[in-house]
C-alpha positions in Angstrom: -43.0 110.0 -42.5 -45.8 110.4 -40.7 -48.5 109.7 -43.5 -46.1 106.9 -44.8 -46.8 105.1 -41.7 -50.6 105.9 -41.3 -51.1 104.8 -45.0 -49.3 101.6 -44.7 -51.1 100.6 -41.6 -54.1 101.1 -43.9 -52.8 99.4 -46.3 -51.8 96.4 -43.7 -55.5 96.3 -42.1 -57.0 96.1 -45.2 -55.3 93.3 -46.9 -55.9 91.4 -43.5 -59.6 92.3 -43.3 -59.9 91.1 -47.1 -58.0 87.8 -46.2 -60.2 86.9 -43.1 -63.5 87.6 -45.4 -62.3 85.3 -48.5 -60.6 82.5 -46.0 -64.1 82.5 -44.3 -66.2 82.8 -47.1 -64.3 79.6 -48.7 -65.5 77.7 -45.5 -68.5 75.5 -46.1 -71.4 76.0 -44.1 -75.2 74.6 -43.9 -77.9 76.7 -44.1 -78.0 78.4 -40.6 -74.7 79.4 -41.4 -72.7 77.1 -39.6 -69.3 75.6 -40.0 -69.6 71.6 -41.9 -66.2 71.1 -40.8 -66.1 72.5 -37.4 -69.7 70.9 -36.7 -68.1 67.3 -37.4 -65.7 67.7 -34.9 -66.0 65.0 -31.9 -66.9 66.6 -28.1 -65.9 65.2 -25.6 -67.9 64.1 -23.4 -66.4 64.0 -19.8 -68.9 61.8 -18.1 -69.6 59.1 -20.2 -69.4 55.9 -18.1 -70.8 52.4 -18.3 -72.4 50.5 -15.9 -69.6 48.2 -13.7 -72.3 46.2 -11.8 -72.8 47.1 -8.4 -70.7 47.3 -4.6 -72.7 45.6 -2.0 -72.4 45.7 1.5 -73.3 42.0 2.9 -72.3 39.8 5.8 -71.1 37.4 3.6 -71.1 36.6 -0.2 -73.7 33.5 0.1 -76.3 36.1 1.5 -76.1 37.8 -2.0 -75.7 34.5 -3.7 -79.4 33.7 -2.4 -80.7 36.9 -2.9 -79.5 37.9 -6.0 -79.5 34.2 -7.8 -82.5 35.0 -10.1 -81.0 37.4 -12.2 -77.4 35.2 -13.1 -74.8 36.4 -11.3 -71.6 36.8 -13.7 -69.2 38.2 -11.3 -69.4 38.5 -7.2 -65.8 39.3 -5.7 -65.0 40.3 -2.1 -63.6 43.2 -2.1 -63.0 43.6 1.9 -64.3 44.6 5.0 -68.0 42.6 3.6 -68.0 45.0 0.7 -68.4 43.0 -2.6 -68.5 43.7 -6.3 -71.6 42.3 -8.3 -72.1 41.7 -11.3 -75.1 40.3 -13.1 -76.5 38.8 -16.5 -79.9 40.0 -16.3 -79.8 43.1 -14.5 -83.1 44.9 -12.6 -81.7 48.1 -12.0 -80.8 49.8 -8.6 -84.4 50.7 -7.3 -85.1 46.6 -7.7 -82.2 45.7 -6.2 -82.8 47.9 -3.2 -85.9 46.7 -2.7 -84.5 43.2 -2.7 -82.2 44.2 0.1 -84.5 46.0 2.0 -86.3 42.6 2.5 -82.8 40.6 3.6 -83.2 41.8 7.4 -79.5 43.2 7.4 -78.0 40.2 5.4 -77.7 42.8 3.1 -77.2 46.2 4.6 -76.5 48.6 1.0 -76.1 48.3 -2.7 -74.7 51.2 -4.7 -74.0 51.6 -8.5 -70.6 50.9 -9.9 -69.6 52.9 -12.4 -66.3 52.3 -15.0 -65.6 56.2 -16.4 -64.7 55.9 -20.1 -62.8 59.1 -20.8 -62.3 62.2 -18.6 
């Protein structure tokens, strides 16, 4: 009984080594030896995000209205507490923008990036 059972477990671990080799074999792959199909599969990328516009920190929303006018402003809400979300049709970029409110004399006390996350 003994040798039955050693030479069936042979028998078992070679049929499944043989089955792994054709079932990977039958794979297509490039020529570093990689995977087509696996290789198309999407990642996901967990910190995509797109630019929301910007959360300013103002006195009031006609300080960034004069500041800010020159590059179209699409969307300026209050959110609160002088805190307001900018949005703008031709936009500088953060360093710019900094710069701009560096010059308001505290009309304009931050501006930060706001960003919308688009999968996580």
């Amino acid at each position: 009984c003994l040798w039955w059972c050693i030479k069936m477990k042979a028998i078992l671990l070679v049929t499944l080594l043989m089955t792994n080799t054709a079932s990977a074999s039958t794979m297509p792959t490039d020529a570093n030896g990689i995977n087509e199909a696996a290789s198309r599969q999407p990642v996901p990328n967990f910190q995509a995000a797109q630019s929301a516009g910007y959360i300013v920190t103002a006195r009031y929303a006609a300080d960034i209205r004069h500041y800010y006018a020159r590059y179209g402003i699409r969307v300026l809400r209050d959110l609160g507490a002088q805190h307001f979300e900018l949005q703008l049709d031709q936009d500088p970029g953060l360093v710019k923008l900094q710069e701009i409110a560096a010059t308001t004399k505290g009309a304009i006390s931050a501006i930060q990036e706001n960003q919308t996350y688009l999968s996580f």
